[in-house]
C-alpha positions as CSV (number, residue, x, y, z in Angstrom):
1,X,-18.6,-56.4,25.6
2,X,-20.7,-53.8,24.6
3,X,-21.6,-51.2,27.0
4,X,-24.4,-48.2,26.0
5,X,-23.5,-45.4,28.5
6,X,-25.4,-42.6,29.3
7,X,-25.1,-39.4,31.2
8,X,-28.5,-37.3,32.1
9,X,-27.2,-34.8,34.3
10,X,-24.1,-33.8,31.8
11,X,-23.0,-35.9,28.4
12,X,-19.2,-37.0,28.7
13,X,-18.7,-34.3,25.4
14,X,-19.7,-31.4,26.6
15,X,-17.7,-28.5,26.3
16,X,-18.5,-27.2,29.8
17,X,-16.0,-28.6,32.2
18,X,-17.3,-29.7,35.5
19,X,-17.0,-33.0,38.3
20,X,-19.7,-34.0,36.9
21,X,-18.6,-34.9,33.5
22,X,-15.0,-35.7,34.6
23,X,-16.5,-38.7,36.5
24,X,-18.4,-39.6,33.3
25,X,-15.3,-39.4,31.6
26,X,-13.0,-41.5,34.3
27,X,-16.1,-44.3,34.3
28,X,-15.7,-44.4,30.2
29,X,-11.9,-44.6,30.4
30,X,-12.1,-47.7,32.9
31,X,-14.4,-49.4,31.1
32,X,-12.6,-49.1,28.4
33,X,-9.5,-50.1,30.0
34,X,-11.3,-53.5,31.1
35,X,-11.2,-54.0,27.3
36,X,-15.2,-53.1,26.8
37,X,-16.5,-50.8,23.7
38,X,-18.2,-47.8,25.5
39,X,-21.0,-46.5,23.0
40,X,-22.2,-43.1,24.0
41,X,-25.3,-44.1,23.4
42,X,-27.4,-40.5,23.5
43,X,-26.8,-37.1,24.6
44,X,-30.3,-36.1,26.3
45,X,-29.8,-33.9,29.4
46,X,-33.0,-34.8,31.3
47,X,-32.1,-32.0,33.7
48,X,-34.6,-29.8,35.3
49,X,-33.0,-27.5,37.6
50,X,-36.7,-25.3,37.8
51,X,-39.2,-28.0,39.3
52,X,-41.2,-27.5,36.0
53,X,-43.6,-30.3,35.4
54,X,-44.7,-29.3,32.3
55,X,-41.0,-29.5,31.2
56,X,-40.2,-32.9,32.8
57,X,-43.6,-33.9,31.0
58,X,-42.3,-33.2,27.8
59,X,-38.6,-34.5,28.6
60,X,-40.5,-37.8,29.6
61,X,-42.1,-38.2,26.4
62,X,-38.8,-36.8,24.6
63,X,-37.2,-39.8,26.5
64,X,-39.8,-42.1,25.3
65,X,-39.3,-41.1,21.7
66,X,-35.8,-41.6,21.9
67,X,-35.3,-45.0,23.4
68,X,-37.9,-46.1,20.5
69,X,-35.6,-44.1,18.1
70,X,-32.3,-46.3,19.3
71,X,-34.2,-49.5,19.5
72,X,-35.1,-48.8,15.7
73,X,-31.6,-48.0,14.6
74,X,-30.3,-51.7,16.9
75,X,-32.8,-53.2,15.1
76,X,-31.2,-52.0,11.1
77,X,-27.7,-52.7,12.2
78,X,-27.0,-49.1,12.0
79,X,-25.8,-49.0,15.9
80,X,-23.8,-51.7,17.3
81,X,-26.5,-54.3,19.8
82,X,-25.1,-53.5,23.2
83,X,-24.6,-55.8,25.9
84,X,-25.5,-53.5,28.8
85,X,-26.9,-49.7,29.3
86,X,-24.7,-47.9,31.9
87,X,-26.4,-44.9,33.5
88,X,-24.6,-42.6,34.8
89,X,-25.6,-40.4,37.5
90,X,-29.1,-39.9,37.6
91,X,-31.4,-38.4,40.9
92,X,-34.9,-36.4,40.7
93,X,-33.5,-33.6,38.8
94,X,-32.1,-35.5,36.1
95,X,-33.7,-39.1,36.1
96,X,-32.6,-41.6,33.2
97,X,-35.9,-41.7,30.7
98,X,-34.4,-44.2,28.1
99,X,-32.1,-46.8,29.7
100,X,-34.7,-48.8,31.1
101,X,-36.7,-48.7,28.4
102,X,-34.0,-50.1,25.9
103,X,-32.7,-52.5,28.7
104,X,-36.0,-53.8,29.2
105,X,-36.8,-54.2,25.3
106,X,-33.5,-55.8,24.7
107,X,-33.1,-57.9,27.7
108,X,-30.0,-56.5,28.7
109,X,-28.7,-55.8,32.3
110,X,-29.0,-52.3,33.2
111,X,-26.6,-50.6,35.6
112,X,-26.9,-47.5,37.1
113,X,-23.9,-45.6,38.6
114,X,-24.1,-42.4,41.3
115,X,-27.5,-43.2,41.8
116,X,-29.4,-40.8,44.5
117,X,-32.9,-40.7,46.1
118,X,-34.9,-38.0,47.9
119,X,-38.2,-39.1,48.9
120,X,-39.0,-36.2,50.5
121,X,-39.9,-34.7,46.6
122,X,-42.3,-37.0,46.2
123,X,-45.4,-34.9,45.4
124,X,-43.6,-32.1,44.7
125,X,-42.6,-30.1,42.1
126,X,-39.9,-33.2,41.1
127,X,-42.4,-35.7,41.6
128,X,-42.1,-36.8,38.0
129,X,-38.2,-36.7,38.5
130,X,-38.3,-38.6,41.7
131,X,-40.6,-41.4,40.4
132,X,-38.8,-41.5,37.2
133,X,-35.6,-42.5,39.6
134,X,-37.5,-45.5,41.5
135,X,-38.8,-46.8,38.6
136,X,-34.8,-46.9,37.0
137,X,-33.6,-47.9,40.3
138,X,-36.6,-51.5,40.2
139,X,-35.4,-52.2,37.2
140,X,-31.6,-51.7,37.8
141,X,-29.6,-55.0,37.6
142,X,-26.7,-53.3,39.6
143,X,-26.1,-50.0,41.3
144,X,-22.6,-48.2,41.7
145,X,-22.0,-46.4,44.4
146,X,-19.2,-44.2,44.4
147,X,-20.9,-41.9,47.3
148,X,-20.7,-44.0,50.1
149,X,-24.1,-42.1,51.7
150,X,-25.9,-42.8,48.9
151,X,-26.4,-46.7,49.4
152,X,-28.8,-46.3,52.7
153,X,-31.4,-44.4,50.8
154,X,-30.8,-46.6,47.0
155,X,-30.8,-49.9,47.7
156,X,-33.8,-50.5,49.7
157,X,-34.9,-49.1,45.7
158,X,-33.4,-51.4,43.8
159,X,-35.5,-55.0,43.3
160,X,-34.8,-58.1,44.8
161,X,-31.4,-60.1,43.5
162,X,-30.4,-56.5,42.7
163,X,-26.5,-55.9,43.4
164,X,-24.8,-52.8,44.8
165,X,-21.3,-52.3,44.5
166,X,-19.6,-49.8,46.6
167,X,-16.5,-48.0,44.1
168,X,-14.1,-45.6,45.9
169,X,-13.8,-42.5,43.8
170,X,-10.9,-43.0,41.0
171,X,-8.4,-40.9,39.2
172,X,-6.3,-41.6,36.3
173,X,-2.9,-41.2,38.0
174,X,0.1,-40.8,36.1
175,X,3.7,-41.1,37.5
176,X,4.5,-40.2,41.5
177,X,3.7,-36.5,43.4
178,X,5.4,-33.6,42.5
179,X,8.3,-32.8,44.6
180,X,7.8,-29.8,46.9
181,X,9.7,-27.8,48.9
182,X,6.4,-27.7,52.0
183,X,6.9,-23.9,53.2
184,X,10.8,-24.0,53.3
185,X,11.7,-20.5,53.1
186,X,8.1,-18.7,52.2
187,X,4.9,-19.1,52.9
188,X,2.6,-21.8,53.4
189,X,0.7,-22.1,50.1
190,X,-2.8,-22.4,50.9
191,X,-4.8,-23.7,47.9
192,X,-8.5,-23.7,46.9
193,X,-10.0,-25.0,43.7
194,X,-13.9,-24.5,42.9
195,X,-16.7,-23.5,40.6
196,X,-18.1,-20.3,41.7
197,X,-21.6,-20.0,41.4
198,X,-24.3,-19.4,44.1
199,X,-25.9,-22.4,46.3
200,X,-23.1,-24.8,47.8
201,X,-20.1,-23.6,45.9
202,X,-20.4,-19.8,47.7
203,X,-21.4,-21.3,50.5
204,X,-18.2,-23.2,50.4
205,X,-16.3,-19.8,49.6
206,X,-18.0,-18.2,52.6
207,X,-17.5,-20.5,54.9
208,X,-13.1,-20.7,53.7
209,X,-13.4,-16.6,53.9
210,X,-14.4,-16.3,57.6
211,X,-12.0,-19.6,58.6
212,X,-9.1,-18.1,57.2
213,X,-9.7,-14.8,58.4
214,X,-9.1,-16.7,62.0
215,X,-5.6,-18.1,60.9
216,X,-2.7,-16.5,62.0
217,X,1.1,-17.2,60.6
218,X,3.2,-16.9,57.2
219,X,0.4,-18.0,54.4
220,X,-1.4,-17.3,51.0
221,X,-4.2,-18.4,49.2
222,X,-4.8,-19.4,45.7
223,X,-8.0,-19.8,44.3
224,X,-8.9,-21.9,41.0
225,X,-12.1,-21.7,39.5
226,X,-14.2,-19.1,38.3
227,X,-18.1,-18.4,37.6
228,X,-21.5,-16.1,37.6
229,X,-20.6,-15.9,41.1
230,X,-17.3,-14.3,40.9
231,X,-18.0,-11.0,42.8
232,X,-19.6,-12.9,45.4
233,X,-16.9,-15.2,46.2
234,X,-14.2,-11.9,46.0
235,X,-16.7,-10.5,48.7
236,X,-16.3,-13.5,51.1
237,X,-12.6,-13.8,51.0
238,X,-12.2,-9.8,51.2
239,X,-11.1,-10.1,54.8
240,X,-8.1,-11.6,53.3
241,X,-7.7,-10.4,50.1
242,X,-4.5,-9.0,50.6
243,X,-3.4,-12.7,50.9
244,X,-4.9,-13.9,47.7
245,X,-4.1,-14.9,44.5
246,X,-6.9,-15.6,41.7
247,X,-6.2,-17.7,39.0
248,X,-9.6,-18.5,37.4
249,X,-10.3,-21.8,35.6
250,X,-7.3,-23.8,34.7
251,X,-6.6,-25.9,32.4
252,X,-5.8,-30.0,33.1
253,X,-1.3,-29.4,33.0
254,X,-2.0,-25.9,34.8
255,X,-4.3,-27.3,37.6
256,X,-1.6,-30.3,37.5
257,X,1.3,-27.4,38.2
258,X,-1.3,-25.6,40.8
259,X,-1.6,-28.8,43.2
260,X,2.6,-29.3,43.0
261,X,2.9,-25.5,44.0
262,X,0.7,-25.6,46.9
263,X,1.4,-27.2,50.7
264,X,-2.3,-27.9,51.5
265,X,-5.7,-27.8,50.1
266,X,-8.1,-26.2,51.9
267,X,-11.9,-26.3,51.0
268,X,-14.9,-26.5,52.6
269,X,-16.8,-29.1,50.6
270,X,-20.5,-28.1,51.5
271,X,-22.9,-30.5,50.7
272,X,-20.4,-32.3,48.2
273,X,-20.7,-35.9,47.1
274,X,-17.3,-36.5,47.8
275,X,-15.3,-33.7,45.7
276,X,-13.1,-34.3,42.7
277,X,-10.7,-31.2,43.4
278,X,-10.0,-33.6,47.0
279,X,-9.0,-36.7,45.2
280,X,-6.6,-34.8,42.7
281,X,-5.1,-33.0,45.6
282,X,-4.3,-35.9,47.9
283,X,-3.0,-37.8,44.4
284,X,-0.4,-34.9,44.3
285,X,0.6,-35.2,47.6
286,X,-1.3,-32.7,49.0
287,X,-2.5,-32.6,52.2
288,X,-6.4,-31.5,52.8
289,X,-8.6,-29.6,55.4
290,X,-12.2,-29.9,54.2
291,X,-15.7,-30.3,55.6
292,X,-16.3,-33.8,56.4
293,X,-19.6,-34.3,54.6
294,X,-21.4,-36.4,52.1
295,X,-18.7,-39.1,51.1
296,X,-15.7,-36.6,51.7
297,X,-14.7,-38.9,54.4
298,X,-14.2,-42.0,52.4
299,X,-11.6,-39.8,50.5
300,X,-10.2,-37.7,53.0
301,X,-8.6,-39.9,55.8
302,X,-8.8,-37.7,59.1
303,X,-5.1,-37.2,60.7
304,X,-3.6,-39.6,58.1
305,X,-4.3,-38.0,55.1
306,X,-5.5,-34.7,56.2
307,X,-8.5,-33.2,58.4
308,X,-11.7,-33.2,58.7
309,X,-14.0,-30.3,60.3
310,X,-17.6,-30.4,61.1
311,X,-19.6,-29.0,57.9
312,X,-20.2,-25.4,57.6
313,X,-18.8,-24.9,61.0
314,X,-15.7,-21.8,60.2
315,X,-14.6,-21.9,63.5
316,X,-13.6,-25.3,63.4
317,X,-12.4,-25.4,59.7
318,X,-10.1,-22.6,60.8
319,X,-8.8,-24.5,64.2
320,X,-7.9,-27.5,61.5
321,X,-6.1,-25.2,59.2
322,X,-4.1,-23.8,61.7
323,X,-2.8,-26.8,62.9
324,X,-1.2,-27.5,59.8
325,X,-0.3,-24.2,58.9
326,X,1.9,-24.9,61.7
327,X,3.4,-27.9,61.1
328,X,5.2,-28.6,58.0
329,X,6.4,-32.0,59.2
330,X,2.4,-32.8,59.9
331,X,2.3,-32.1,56.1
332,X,4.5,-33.5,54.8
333,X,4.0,-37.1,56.1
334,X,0.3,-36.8,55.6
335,X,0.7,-35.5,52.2
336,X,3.1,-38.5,51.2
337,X,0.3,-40.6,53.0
338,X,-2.8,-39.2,50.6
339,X,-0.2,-40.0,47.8
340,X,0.6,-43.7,48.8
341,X,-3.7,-44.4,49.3
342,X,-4.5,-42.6,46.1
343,X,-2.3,-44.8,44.0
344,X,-3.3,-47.8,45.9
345,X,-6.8,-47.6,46.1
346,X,-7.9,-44.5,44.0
347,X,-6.3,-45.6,40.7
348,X,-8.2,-46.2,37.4
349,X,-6.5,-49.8,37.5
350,X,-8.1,-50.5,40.7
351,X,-11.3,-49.4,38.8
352,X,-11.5,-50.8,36.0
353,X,-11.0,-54.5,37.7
354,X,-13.7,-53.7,40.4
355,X,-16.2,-52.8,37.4
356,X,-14.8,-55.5,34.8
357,X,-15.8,-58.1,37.4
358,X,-19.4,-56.7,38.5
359,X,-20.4,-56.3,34.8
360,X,-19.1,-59.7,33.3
361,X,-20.7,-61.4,36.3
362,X,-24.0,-59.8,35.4
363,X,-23.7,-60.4,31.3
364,X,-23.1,-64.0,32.0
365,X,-25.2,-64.6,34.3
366,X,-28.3,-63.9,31.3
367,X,-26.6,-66.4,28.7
């Protein structure tokens, strides 16, 4: 079939690298490896970061214009019909302004993927944002949930014979784990991979800087990533600086060599939906300590594929680090563990059936 898809927060092309558009990237590839034609179908970023409503006024009626502007160019044969709009991602900062409208003109099942709700912006400055989100999510044929949070607050949204599908986070995975030698002979290679810019990402960084500081033994630290925030982060891992090793952002084959190099990934994960850099780790064989928040524990299997502390909470963080610092045998079998579940159950295969299914089930259902 044909599938419109459509990313608010990020497009899929942007040259800015982030989760969010690697997701939107991984939910392209597996639809097109169900055999679909993916149509990117605009590249409006409806994002307002600012809580400006003259600026989500003008992004609605933006929105408006351009949903008429694709129905036109449907209706000359100049853009293939689709089948179904796919939304990617959308909450009260960046709510989806055109796929319901072409859904609804067309009469085509709309699906929504990552969806999020806070009602507590209604009548704030995101009230447009927010509203703009209920309205997508009561006319939503199907909602994805790759979060596993997310569905308490979405689906009492969505209307009735509405479907949610809960999707565990996906990777393409290629080939086995790397082979490591896990701390044979040097130290434990401590690894960190983040964006570094202020709000939860520091926060993050803060939180790894005074855990580590409380970890004794024979270890270093990478860190990936890099950002405005730069000078901030350096200043909350200064305690152990002397253990550090930057490496800024990294390319796909270099991160790919980072995760084979290292004996456990340590991050703190504040406030994260459920964290990329985790998913890539444990598909390496890499063991994880992170913050067991948002829908990090659907990923992040505690004492079998790693450990989970309390968010935010250093002391902790640092108590579950140390454990494993200190037994390489403990990582080793939970690192061949994340490995075995990635491949089983966090593969684009797996995917690309679950969605192939929900969607076909949908389009057929309106012929």
């Amino acid at each position: 079939m044909r599938i419109a898809f459509h990313s608010p927060l990020k497009t899929p092309d942007s040259a800015v690298p982030s989760g969010d558009r690697r997701v939107a990237r991984l939910l392209m590839a597996a639809l097109t490896r169900a055999g679909h034609e993916v149509d990117l179908a605009t590249r409006l970023r409806s994002r307002d970061g600012e809580g400006d409503v003259t600026r989500q006024a003008r992004l609605a009626e933006l929105g408006t214009r351009l949903a008429a502007r694709y129905l036109r160019l449907v209706s000359q044969g100049r853009r293939p019909r689709p089948d179904l709009w796919f939304t990617y991602h959308l909450y009260y900062k960046a709510p989806d302004l055109i796929g319901p409208l072409v859904a609804e003109s067309l009469g085509i099942p709309y699906v929504v993927a990552e969806a999020s709700v806070a009602h507590k912006r209604a009548g704030g400055p995101w009230d447009q944002g927010h509203r703009a989100t209920l309205a997508a999510l009561a006319r939503a044929d199907l909602a994805v949930g790759l979060n596993p949070h997310d569905r308490a607050l979405v689906q009492p949204c969505l209307s009735p014979g509405a479907r949610y599908l809960d999707l565990p986070p996906f990777l393409a995975i290629d080939g086995p784990p790397p082979a490591r030698a896990d701390g044979i002979d040097r130290p434990v290679a401590l690894l960190a991979v983040g964006m570094m810019r202020a709000g939860d990402k520091l926060a993050s960084y803060r939180v790894l800087g005074t855990a580590l500081a409380q970890v004794p033994g024979d270890w270093r630290l990478t860190v990936v990533g890099d950002g405005p925030a730069r000078t901030e982060v350096e200043a909350a891992l200064a305690s152990v600086a002397d253990r550090v090793t930057w490496r800024g952002a990294l390319d796909a084959p270099e991160l790919d060599a980072a995760y084979g190099a290292a004996d456990l990934l340590v991050w703190p994960a504040v406030n994260e939906a459920y964290g990329m850099a985790l998913l890539e780790a444990q598909a390496a064989g890499l063991p994880v300590v992170a913050g067991d928040t948002g829908g990090v524990s659907a990923i992040v299997r505690h004492g079998t594929t790693g450990l989970l502390a309390p968010v935010g909470d250093a002391d902790a963080f640092a108590g579950a680090v140390r454990t494993l610092v200190a037994d390489p045998a403990r990582r080793r079998s939970q690192g061949a563990k994340a490995a075995e579940i990635s491949r089983a159950e966090h593969g684009l295969p797996a995917a690309a059936a679950a969605l192939d299914a929900a969607l076909r089930t949908l389009v057929e259902a309106r012929r």
